[in-house]
C-alpha atoms as one frame of an Amber mdcrd trajectory, in Angstrom:
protein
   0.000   0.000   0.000   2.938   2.696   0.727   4.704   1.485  -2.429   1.363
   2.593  -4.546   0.862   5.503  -2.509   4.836   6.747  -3.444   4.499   5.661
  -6.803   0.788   7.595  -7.205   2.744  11.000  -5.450   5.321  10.860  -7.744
   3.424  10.609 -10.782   1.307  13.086  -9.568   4.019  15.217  -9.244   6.026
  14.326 -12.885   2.150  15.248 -14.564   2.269  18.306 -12.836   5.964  19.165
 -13.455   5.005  18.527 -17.280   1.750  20.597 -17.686   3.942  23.576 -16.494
   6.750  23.084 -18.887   4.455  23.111 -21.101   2.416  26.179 -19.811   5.680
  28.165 -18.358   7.364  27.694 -22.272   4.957  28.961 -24.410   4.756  32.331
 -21.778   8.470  32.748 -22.016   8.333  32.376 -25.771   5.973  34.832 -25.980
   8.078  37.100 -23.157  11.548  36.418 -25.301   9.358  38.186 -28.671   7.951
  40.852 -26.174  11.764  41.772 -25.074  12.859  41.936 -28.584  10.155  44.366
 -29.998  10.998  46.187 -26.791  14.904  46.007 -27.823  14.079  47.199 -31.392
  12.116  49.985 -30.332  14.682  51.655 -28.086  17.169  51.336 -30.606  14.471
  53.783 -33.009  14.099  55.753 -29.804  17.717  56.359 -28.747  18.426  57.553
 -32.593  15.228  59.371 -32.704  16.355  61.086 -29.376  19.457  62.846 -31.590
  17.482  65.439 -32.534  16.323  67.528 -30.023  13.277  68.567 -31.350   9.230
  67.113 -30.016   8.134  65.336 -32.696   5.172  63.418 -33.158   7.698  60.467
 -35.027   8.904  60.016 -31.046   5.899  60.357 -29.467   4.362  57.303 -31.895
   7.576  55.298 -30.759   7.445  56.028 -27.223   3.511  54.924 -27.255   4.251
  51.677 -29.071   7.255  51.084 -26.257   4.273  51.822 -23.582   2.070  48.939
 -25.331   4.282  46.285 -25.445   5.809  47.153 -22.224   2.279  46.636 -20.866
   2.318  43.300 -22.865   5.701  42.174 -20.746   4.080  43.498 -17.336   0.763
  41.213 -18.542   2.745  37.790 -19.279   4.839  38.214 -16.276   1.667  38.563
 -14.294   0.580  35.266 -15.699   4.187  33.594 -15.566   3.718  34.660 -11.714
   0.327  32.977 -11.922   1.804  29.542 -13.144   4.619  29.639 -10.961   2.572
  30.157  -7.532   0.398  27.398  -8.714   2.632  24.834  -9.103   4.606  26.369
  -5.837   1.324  25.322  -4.270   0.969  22.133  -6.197   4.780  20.928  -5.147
   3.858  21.694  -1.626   0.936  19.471  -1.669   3.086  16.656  -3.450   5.804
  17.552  -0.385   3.274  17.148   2.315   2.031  13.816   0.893   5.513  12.899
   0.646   6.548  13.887   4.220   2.673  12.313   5.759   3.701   9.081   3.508
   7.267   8.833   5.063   6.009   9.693   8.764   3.503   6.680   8.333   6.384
   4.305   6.896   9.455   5.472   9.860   6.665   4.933  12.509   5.481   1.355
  11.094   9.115   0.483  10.486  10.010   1.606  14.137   7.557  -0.710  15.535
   8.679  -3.696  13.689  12.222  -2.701  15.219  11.009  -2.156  18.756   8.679
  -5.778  17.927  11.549  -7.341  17.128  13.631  -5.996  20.323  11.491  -7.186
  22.447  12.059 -10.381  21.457  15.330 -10.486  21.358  15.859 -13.213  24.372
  14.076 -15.882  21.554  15.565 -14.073  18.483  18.777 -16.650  17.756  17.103
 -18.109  14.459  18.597 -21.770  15.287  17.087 -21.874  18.896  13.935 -20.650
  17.540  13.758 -22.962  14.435  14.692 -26.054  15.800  12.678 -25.972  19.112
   9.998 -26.390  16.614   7.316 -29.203  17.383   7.134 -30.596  13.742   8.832
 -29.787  10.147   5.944 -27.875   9.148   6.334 -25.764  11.877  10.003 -25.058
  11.779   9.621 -24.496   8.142   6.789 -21.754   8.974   9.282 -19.984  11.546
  12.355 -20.415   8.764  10.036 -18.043   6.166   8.806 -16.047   8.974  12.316
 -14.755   9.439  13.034 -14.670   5.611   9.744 -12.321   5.404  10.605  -9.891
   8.267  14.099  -9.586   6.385  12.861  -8.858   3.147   9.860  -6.738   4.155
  12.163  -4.848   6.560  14.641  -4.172   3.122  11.422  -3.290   1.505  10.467
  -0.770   3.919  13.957   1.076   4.306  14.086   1.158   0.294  10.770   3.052
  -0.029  11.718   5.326   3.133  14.899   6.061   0.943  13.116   6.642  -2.252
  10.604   8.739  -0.837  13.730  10.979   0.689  15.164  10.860  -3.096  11.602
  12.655  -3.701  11.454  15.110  -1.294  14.933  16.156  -2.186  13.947  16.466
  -5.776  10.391  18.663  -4.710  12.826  21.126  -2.447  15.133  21.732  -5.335
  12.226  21.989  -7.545  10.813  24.612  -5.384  13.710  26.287  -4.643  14.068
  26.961  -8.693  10.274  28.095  -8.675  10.913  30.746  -5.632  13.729  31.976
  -7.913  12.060  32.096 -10.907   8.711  33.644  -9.403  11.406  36.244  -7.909
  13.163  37.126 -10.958   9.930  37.932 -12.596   8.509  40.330  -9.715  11.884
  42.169 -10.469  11.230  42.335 -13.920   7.607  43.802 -13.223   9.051  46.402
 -11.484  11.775  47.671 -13.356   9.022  47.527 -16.084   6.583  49.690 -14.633
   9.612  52.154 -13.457  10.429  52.263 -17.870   6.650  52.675 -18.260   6.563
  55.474 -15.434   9.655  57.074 -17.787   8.040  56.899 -21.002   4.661  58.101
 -19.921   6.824  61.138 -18.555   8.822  61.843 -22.044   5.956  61.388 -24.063
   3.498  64.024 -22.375   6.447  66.164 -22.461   6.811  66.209 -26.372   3.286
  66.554 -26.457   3.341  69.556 -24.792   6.164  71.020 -26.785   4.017  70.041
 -30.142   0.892  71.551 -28.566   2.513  75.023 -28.871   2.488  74.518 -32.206
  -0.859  72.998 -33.012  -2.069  75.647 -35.368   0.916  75.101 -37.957   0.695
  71.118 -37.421  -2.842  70.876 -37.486  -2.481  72.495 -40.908   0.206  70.415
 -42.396  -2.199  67.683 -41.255  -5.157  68.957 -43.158  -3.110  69.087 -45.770
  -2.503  65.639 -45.238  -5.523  64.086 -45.019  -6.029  66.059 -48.759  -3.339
  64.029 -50.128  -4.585  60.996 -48.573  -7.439  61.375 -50.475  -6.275  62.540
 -53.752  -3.871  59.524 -53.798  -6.667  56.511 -52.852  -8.511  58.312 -56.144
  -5.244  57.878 -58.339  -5.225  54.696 -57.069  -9.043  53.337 -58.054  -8.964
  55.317 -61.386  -5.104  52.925 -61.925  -7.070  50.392 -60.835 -10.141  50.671
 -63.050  -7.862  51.671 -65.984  -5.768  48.057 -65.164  -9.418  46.209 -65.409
 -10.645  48.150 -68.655  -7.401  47.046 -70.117  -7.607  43.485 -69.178 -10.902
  43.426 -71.390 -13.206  43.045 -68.160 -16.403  44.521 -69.190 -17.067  45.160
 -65.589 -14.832  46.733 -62.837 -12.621  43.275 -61.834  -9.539  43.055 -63.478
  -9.740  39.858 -66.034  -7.373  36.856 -64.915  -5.758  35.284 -67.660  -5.316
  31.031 -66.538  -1.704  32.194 -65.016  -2.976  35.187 -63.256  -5.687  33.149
 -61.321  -3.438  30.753 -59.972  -1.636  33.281 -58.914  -4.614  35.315 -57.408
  -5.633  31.692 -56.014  -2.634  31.306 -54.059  -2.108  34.688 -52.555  -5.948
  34.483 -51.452  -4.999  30.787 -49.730  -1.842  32.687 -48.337  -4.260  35.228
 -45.699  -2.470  35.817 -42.856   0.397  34.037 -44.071   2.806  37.104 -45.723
   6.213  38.187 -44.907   5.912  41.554 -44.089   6.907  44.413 -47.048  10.153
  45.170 -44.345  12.118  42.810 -42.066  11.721  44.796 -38.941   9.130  47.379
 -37.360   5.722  48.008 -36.209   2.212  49.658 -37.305   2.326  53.083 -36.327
  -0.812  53.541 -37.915  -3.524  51.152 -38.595  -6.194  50.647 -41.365  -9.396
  52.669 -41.300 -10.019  55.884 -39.209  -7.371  56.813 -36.800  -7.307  59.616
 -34.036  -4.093  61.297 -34.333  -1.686  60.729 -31.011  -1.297  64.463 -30.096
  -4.215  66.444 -31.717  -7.012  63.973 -30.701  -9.601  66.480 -32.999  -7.787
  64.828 -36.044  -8.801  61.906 -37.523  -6.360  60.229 -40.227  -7.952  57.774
 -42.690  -5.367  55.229 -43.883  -5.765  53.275 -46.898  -3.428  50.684 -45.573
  -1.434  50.263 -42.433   1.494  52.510 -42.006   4.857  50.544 -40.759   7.708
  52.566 -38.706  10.952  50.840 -39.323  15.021  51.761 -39.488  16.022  54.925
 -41.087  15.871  53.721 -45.193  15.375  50.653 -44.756  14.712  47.925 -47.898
  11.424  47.373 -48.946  10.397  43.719 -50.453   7.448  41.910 -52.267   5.076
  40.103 -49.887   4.667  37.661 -52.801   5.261  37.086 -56.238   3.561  39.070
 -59.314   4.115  41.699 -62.082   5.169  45.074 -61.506   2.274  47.292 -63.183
   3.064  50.776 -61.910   5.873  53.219 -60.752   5.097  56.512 -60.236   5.633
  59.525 -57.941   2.989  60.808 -55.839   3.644  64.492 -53.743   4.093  63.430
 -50.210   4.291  59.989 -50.322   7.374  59.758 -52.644   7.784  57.008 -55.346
   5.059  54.389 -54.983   5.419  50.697 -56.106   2.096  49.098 -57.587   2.958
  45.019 -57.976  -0.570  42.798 -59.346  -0.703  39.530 -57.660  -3.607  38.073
 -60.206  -7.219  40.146 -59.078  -5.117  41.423 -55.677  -2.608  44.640 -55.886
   0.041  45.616 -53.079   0.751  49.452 -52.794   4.098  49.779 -51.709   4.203
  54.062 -50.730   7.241  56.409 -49.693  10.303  54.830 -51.850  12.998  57.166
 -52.233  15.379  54.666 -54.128  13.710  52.125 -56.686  15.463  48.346 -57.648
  12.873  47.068 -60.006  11.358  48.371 -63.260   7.185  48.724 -64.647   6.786
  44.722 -66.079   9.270  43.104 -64.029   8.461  39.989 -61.872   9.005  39.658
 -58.754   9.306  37.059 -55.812   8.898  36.274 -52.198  10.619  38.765 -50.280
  12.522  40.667 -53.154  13.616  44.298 -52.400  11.871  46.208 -54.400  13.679
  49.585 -52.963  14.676  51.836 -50.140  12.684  54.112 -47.821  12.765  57.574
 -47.858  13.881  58.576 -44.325  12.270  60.988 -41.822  13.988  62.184 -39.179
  16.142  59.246 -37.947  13.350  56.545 -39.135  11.677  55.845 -42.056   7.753
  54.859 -42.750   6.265  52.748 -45.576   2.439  53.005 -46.246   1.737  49.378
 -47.568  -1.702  48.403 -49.138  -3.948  45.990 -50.262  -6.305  45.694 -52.954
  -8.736  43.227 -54.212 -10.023  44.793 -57.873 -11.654  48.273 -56.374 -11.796
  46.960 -52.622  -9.376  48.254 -50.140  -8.312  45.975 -47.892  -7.053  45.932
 -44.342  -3.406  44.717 -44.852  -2.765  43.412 -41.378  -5.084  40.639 -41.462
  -2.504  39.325 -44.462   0.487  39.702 -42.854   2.117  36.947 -40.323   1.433
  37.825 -37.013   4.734  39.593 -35.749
């Protein structure tokens, strides 16, 4: 019965030990991505911070640091979570253990005292052969054999259950630590997040000074927002007339749908247009980060990455337009069958109108501003504008 009950603890305690690996790996994969954004976005802030100036560029930066420090803070909360539980999970193992090992040292010193008391009778020979039969000396001969062996029996498990309770202290030990290490990290997070919050309503107060001339230059933005997404659908609806459609969709020819086919299978499956960055603006209506009045409607998602950095094809297709649009720079047009990607803000260009390209080819180099550059990226299915994010890899 004590042998099952060890062998039922430990198991117990091996499930348990499992489920958490299991459960503590896929937080710390998610923490390891977390610090890495993290790491990529100071490095944009600490060049940003070379020039002096408030701008909003920093401000969109600094925000973005706030979010996915927030996202660290979270998953350490629920690493903390996991690790308390199976704190209190090895403790209930460790009192089993200990109750289990109390039971077996008392039993065991009873059979010693038992067999003390005895001791005047104990000489095995004496004993044995003062027997009244064969049958009965025989019986005394396996009675001694059996106290042996179960006595062996008994110390063994005793032992093995120590083994365990060493194992379950170490264990716990390691789980103090960790659960230690990750308060620490909480609050030298919330300290950075204290920071940030600090430096970013500071710039905004420097840009509020100037709201009148920025809220201007934004106006004028939106304008061009709008003047471009027309460009765009009359391209578009020039591409379809062209193509022979006698309706707005572009006409596939047998190559172009397979193509269209498999970059419609490939949703949420891209590489994204640059190897590093994040979405500084989203798709739709957006409420600018200083000037909350403002509201920005992007086409496509807008990606802040490394000052001119490359720009590459999410997938393969045809080059159909290059052309240069006022405030948004040269812009890359590349037909995937029925489905276009807009790539916006190229300063330098690699490619040519009619070339193909594949996977992940650069396609050209942002224009910088300030000490980063941006790249408005787009996607198109015949005249519907798309939200790119939902076609990009999760990052």
């Amino acid at each position: 019965m004590n042998l099952f009950r060890v062998i039922l603890v430990l198991f117990f305690s091996c499930t348990l030990t499992i489920a958490y690996s299991q459960s503590i790996e896929a937080i710390k994969k998610k923490n390891e991505k977390t610090e890495k954004e993290i790491a990529y976005l100071n490095k944009l802030l600490n060049t940003a911070r070379n020039d002096q100036s408030a701008t909003v560029q920093k401000i969109t930066i600094i925000n973005q640091k706030i979010v996915k420090g927030k996202e660290m803070i979270q998953s350490l909360t629920s690493e903390i979570k996991y690790i308390e539980k199976n704190i209190d999970d090895n403790e209930s193992v460790k009192s089993g253990l200990e109750a289990n090992r109390k039971q077996m040292l008392d039993f065991y010193a009873k059979m010693v005292y038992e067999t003390w008391k005895k001791r005047n009778i104990s000489d095995k020979l004496v004993y044995i052969f003062s027997s009244s039969s064969f049958s009965q000396a025989y019986a005394r001969y396996k009675y001694f054999e059996q106290v042996q062996d179960y006595s062996k029996r008994q110390l063994k498990q005793i032992q093995q259950t120590n083994d365990s309770l060493t194992k379950i202290n170490t264990q716990l030990a390691k789980l103090i630590a960790q659960k230690n290490l990750a308060q620490s990290k909480i609050s030298t997070q919330n300290n950075e997040l204290i920071k940030e919050q600090n430096e970013a309503n500071k710039y905004v107060a420097e840009l509020k000074k100037k709201e009148k001339e920025l809220v201007r230059k934004l106006n004028a933005e939106i304008k061009n927002r709008e003047r471009f997404k027309k460009e765009l659908e009359k391209l578009i609806a020039a591409q379809a007339k062209k193509s022979g459609s006698k309706n707005s969709n572009y006409k596939l020819t047998p190559e172009e749908k397979l193509i269209s086919d498999d970059f419609a299978k490939n949703k949420g499956k891209l590489p994204w247009p640059v190897e590093q960055g994040f979405v500084s603006e989203k798709f739709g209506i957006n409420v600018h980060p200083v000037f909350k009045q403002v509201k920005l409607n992007n086409a496509g998602i807008t990606i802040t990455t490394s000052r001119n950095a490359d720009v590459r094809a999410v997938f393969k297709g045809v080059v159909t337009e290059i052309m240069f649009i006022p405030g948004d720079n040269n812009v890359v047009i590349v037909r995937h069958g029925n489905y276009l990607t807009v790539y916006s803000n190229l300063v330098e260009i690699f490619i040519k109108k009619g070339d193909t390209v594949n996977v992940k080819q650069k396609i050209g180099k942002l224009a910088s501003s300030g000490e980063s550059s941006t790249l408005n990226f787009q996607v198109w299915k015949d005249k519907d504008n798309l939200d790119p994010q939902l076609w990009l890899t999760p990052w």
